[in-house]
C-alpha positions as CSV (number, residue, x, y, z in Angstrom):
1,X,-22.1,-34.6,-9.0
2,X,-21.9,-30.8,-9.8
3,X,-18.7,-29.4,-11.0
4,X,-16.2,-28.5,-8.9
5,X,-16.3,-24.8,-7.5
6,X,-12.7,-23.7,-6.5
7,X,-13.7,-21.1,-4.0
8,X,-15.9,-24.3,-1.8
9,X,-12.9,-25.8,-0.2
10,X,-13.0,-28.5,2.2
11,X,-12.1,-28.0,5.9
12,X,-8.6,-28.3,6.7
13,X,-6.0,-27.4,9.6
14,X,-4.4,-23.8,9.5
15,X,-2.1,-21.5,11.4
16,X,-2.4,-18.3,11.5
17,X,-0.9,-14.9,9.6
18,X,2.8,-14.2,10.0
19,X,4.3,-11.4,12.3
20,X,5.6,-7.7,10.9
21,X,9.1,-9.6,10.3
22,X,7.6,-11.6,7.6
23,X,4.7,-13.9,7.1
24,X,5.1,-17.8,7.5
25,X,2.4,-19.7,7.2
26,X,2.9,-24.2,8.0
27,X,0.2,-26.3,7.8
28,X,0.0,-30.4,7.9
29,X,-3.3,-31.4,5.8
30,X,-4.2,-34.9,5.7
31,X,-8.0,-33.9,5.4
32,X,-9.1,-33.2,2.0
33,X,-13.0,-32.6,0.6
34,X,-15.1,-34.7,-0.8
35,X,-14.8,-35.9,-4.2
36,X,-16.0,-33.8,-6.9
37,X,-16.6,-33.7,-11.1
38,X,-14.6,-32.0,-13.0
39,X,-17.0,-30.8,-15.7
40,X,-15.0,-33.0,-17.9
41,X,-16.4,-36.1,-15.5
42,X,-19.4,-34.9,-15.7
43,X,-19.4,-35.2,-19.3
44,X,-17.9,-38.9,-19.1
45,X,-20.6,-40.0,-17.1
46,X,-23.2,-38.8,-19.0
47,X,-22.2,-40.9,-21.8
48,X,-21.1,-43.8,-20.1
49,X,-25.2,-43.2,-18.7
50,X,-26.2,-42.9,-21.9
51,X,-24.4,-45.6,-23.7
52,X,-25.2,-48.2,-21.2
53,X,-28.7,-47.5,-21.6
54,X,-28.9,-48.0,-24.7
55,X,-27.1,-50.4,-25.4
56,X,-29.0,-52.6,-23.2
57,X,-32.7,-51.2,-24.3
58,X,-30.8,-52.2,-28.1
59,X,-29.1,-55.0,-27.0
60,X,-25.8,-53.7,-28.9
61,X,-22.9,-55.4,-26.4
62,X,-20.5,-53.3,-27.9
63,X,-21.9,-50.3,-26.8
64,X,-22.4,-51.8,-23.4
65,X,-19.1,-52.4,-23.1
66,X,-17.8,-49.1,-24.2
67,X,-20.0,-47.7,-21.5
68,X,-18.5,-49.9,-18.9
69,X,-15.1,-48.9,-19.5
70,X,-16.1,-45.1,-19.2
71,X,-17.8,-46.4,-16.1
72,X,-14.2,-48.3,-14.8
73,X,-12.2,-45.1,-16.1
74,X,-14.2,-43.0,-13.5
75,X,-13.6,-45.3,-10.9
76,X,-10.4,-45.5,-11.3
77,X,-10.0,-42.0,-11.4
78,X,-12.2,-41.3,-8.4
79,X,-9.6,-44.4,-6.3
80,X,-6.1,-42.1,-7.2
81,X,-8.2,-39.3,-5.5
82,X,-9.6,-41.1,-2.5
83,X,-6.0,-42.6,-1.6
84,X,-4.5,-41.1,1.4
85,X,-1.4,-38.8,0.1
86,X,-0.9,-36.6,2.9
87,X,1.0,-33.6,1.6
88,X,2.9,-30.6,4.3
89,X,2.7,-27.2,3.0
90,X,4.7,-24.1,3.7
91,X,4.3,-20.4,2.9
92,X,6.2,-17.2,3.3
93,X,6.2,-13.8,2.1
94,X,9.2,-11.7,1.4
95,X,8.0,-8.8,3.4
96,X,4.8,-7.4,4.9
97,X,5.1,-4.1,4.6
98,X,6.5,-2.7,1.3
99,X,6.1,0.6,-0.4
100,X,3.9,0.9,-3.3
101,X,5.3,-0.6,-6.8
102,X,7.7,-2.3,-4.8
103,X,8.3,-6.2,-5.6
104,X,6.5,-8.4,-2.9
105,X,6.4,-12.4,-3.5
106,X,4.9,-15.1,-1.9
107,X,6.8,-18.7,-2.0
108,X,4.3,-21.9,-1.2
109,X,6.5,-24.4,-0.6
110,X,4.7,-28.4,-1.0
111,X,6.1,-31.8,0.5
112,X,4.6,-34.7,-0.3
113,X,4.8,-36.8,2.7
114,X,3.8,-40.3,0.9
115,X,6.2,-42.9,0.2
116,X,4.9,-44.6,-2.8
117,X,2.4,-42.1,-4.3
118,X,3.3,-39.3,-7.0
119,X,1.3,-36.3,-7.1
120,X,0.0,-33.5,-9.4
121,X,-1.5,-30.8,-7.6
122,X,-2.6,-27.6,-9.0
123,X,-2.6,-24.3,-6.4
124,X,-4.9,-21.3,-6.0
125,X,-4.2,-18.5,-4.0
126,X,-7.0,-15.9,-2.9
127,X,-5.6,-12.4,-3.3
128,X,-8.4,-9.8,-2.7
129,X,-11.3,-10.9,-4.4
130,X,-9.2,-12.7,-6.8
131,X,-8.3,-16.5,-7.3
132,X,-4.3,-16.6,-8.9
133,X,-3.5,-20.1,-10.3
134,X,0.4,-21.1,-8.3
135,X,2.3,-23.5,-10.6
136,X,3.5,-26.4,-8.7
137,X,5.7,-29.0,-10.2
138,X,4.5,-32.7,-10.1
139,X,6.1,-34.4,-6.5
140,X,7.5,-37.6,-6.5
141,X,7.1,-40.0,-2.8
142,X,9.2,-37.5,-0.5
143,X,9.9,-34.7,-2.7
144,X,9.2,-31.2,-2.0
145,X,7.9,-28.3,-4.9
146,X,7.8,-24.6,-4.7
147,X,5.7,-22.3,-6.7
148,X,5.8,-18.5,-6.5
149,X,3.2,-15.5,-6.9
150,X,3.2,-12.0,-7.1
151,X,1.6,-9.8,-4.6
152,X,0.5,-6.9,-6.4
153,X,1.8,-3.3,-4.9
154,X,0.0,-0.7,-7.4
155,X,-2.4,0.2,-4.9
156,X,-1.8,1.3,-1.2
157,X,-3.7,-0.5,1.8
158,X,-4.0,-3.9,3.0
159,X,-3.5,-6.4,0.5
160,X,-5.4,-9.7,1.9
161,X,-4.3,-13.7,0.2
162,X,-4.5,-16.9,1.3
163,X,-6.0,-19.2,2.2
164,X,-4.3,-21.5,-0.7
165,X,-6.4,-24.0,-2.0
166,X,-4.9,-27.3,-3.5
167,X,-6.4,-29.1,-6.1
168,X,-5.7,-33.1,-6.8
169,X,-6.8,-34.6,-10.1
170,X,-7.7,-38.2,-10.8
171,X,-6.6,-40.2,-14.2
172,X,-7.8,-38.3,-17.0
173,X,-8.9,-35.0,-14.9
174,X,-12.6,-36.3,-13.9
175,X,-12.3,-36.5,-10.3
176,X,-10.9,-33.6,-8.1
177,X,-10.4,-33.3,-4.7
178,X,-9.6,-30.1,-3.0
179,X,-7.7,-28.9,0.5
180,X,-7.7,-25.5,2.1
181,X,-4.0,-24.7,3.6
182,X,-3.4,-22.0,6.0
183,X,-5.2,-19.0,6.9
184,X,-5.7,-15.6,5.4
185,X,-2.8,-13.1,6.0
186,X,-1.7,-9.8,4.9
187,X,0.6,-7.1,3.1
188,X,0.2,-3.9,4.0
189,X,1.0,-1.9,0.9
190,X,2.2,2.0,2.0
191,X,3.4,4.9,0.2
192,X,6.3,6.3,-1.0
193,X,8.9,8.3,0.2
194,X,11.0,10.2,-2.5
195,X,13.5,12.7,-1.5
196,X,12.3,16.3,-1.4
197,X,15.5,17.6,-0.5
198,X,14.3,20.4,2.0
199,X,11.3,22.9,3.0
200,X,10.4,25.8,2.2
201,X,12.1,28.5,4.7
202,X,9.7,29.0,7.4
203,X,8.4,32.2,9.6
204,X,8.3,30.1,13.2
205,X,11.3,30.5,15.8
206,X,12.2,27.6,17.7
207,X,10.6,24.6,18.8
208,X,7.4,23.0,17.4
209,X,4.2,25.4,18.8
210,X,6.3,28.3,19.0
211,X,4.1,31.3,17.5
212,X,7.1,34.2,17.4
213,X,7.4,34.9,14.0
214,X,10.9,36.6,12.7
215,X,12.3,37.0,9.0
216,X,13.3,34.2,6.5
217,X,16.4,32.6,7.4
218,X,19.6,33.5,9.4
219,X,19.5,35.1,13.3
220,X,17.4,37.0,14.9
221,X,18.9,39.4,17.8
222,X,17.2,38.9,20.7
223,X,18.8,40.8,23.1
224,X,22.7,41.5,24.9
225,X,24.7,40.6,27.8
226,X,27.9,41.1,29.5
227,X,31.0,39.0,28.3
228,X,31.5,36.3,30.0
229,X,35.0,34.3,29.9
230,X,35.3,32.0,27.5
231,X,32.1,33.4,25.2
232,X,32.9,33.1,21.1
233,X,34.9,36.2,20.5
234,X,32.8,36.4,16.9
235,X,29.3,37.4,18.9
236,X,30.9,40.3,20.2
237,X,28.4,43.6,19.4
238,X,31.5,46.1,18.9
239,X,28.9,49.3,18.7
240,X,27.0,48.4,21.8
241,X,30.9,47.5,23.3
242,X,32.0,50.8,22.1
243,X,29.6,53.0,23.6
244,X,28.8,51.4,26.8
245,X,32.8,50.6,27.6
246,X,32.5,47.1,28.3
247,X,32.3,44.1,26.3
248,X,29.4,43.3,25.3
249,X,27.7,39.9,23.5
250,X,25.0,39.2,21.0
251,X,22.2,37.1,22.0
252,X,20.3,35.8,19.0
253,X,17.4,33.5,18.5
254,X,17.3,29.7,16.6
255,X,17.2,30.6,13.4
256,X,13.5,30.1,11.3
257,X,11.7,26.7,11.7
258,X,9.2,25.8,9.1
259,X,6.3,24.4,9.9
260,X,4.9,22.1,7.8
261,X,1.3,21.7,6.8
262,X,0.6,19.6,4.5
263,X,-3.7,19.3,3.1
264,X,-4.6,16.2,1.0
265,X,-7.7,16.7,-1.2
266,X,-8.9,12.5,-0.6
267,X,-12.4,13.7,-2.8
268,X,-12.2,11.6,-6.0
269,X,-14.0,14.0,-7.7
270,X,-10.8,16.4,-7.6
271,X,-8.9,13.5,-9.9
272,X,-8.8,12.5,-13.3
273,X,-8.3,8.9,-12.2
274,X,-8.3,7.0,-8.8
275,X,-4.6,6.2,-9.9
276,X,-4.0,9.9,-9.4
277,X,-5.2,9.8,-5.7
278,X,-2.2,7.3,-5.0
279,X,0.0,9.7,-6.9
280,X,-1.2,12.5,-4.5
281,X,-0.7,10.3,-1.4
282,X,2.9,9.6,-2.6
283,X,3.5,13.3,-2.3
284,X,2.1,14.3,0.9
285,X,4.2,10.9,2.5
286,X,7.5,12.4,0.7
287,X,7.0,16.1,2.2
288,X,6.1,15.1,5.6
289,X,8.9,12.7,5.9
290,X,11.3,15.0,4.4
291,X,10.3,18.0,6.7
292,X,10.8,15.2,9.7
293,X,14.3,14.6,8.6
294,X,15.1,18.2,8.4
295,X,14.3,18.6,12.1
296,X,11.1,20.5,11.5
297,X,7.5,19.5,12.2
298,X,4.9,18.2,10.5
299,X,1.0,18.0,10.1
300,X,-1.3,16.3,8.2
301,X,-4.8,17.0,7.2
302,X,-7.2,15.5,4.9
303,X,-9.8,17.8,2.9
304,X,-13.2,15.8,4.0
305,X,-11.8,12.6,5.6
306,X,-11.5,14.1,8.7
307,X,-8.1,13.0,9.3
308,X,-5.7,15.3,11.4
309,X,-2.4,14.3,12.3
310,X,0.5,15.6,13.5
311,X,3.9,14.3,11.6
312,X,6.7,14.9,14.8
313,X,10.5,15.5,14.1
314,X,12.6,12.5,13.4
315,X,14.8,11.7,16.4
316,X,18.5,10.5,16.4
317,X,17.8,6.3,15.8
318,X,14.3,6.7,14.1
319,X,15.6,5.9,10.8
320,X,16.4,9.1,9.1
321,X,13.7,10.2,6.9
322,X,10.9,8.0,8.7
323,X,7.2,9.1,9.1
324,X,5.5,8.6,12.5
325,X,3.8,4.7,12.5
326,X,0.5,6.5,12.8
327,X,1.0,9.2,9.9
328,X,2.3,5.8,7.4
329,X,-0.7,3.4,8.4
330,X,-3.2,6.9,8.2
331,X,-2.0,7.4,4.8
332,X,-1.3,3.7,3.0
333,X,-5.4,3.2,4.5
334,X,-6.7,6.2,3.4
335,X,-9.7,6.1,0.8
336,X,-11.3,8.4,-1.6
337,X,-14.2,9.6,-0.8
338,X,-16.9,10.4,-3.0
339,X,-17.8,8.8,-6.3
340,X,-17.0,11.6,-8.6
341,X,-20.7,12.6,-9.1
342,X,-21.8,16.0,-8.0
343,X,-24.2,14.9,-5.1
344,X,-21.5,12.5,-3.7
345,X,-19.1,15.5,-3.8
346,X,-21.1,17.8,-2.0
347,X,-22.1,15.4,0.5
348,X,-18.6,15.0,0.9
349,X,-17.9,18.7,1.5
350,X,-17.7,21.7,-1.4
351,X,-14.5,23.8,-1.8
352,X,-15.4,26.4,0.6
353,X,-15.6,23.7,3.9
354,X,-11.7,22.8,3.1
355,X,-9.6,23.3,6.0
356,X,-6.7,25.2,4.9
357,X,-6.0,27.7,7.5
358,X,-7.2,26.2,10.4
359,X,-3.9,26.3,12.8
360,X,-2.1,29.3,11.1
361,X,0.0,27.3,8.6
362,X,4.0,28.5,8.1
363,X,4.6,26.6,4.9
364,X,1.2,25.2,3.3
365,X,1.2,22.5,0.6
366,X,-2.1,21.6,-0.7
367,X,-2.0,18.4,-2.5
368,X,-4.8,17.9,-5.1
369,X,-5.8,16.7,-8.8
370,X,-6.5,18.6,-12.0
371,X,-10.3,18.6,-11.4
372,X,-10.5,20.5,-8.5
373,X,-11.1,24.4,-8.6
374,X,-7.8,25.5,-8.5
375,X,-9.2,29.3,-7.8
376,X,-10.8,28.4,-4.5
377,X,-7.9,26.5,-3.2
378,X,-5.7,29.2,-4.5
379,X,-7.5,32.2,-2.7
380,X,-7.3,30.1,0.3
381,X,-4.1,29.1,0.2
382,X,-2.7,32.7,-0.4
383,X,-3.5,33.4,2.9
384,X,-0.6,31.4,4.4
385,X,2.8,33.2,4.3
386,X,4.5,30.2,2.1
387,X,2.2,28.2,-0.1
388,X,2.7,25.8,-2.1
389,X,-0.2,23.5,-4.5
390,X,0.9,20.5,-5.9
391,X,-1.7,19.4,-9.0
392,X,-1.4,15.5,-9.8
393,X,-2.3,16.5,-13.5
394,X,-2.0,13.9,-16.2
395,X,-1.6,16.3,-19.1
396,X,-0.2,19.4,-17.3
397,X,0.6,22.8,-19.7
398,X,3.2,24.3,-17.4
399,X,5.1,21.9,-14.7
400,X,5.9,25.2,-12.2
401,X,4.3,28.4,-12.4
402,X,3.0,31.4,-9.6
403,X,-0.7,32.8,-9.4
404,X,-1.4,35.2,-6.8
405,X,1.8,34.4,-4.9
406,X,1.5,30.7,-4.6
407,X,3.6,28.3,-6.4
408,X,1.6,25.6,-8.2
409,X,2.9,22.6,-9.5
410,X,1.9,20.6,-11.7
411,X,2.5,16.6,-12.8
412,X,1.4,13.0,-13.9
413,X,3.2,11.5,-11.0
414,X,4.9,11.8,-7.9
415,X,8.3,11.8,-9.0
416,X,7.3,14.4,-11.7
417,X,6.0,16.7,-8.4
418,X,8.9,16.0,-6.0
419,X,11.0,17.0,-8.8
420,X,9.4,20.3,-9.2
421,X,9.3,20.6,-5.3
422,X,13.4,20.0,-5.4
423,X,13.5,22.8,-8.4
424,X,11.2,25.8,-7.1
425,X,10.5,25.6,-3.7
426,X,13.6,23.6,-1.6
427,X,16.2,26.0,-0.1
């Protein structure tokens, strides 16, 4: 018999993936694969092979003997693994949706349902492309074992595990049988939302679309009217009052909106690292969801991905500084594109096809890394009234500095950009 390949598990009986309150997987297997070497077993019966042949061509009993017992220790091993031990297991993740670098553990959960065998069962778990070994502790008739594993969060998107394979060894490791337990389910791993305090001030008046434009901050006056019983005695215009003989009351606009526009350079080619990208990601998720929970809108646009979405303001029960389902799932999915070679980046799109004005920005933030040519973007964003460039840079010379009337700043990480955001730009 061939060694035994952990990814060719036998058939077994599975449930399906767990809901977005937490995965909880429970399966009954009683049906386990056929038998198989262990490459240790293989080795035993070679030699037993061999030493029964020849000691019978030589005649040498001893050697038969010696032989036979390898023989007898094989089939003794292969009878612990052929005896019915029918084993329940249970799994359940802590979460299935967590924020990147956030802890996220699995806990498989084993009861051996015999009542007179003992059991040493070694786990694997697929995660990705991966097989993780999940200690489990030896389970006496009845008695139930739990084994832990760590889903791993350093990278955004849909982390995929499961279906756990159990292994059962025979005396001595020779014979192994295997079992597959469950089916494959998720964690979807999404980015982080770090407090950028506040916007920008913004040139827009009013409500999301609006296109009036009025001066940074405070009220605009809009217009006059009669006093009306019971008006605030503090919007009276005294001049206007004074010269037309009656009293008179301000009527002034909301004060400035900013509009949010945030573009996320997703070419690979504009990073040091793909670890930068996530960095980058982490950014543009912290300014949207901040500009939500300062009651101003948001939009989101990706360099070449193609991806446009609007980020709308949070509402009173939406959780505060939440981003829109949509604008969370875009973003923990999103992929580089590109493969940092020149031909993959202009297939991609060059500099010049970046879509930085397109919609009239208010407050522009273009998120990108420290290979991308910071002059293009900079001419280009230049041309929104408030513009800000945020450079994932892992060896940055100046964290905040102003070229051509744009702020850029610069950072190895997220929290080093937010920071600056928080410093020179939040009012």
């Amino acid at each position: 018999m061939p060694p035994l390949d952990p990814t060719g598990a036998a058939d077994g009986t599975a449930t399906g993936a767990g809901s977005d309150t937490g995965a909880d997987t429970h399966a009954d297997t009683h049906a386990w694969g056929p038998p198989r070497l262990t490459a240790r077993g293989t080795a035993v019966l070679a030699l037993a092979l061999a030493l029964l042949a020849g000691g019978l061509l030589a005649r040498f009993p001893s050697v038969v003997a010696l032989g036979t017992g390898l023989v007898v220790l094989l089939a003794i091993s292969l009878a612990g693994v052929l005896a019915r031990v029918p084993v329940d297991v249970e799994r359940r993740t802590s979460l299935t949706r967590v924020t990147r670098l956030a802890d996220c553990t699995a806990e498989i959960t084993v009861t051996n349902l015999s009542s007179w065998a003992s059991l040493r069962l070694e786990g694997l778990d697929r995660v990705g492309d991966e097989l993780r070994p999940v200690a489990l502790p030896r389970l006496a008739p009845g008695e139930r074992g739990t084994g832990r594993e760590v889903i791993p969060t350093d990278r955004r998107g849909r982390v995929v595990f499961g279906p756990l394979l159990l292994r059962r060894s025979g005396v001595a490791g020779l014979v192994v049988r295997t079992s597959r337990h469950g089916e494959a389910t998720s964690v979807l791993v999404e980015p982080r939302v770090l407090d950028a305090l506040s916007l920008a001030p913004g040139l827009r008046r009013g409500h999301t679309g609006a296109q009036e434009r009025i001066e940074h901050g405070g009220t605009d006056l809009v217009g006059l009217r009669e006093y009306i019983a019971g008006d605030d005695l503090r919007r009276l215009h005294w001049a206007t009052s004074a010269r037309r003989g009656q009293l008179m009351v301000r009527q002034d606009a909301d004060p400035a909106l900013p509009f949010l526009t945030v573009l996320l350079d997703d070419r690979l080619a504009s990073y040091a690292s793909p670890a930068d990208l996530e960095e980058a990601v982490d950014v543009a998720a912290s300014l949207l969801a901040t500009a939500s929970e300062r009651e101003s809108p948001g939009r989101l646009v990706t360099a070449v991905g193609g991806l446009d979405l609007d980020n709308p303001v949070s509402r009173v029960g939406d959780g505060g500084a939440e981003l829109a389902r949509d604008v969370r799932e875009a973003l923990a999915l999103l992929r580089g594109v590109g493969n940092g070679d020149s031909d993959a980046d202009d297939a991609a799109g060059g500099p010049a096809d970046l879509p930085l004005t397109t919609g009239a920005p208010d407050v522009l933030v273009v998120v990108t890394g420290a290979q991308a040519d910071l002059g293009v973007l900079l001419l280009e964003a230049a041309a929104a009234p408030t513009a800000v460039i945020a450079v994932v840079d892992p060896d940055p010379r100046a964290l905040v500095s102003a070229v051509q009337g744009v702020t850029v700043l610069r950072g190895p990480r997220a929290d080093d950009l937010v920071h600056g955001w928080r410093t020179a730009v939040a009012r």
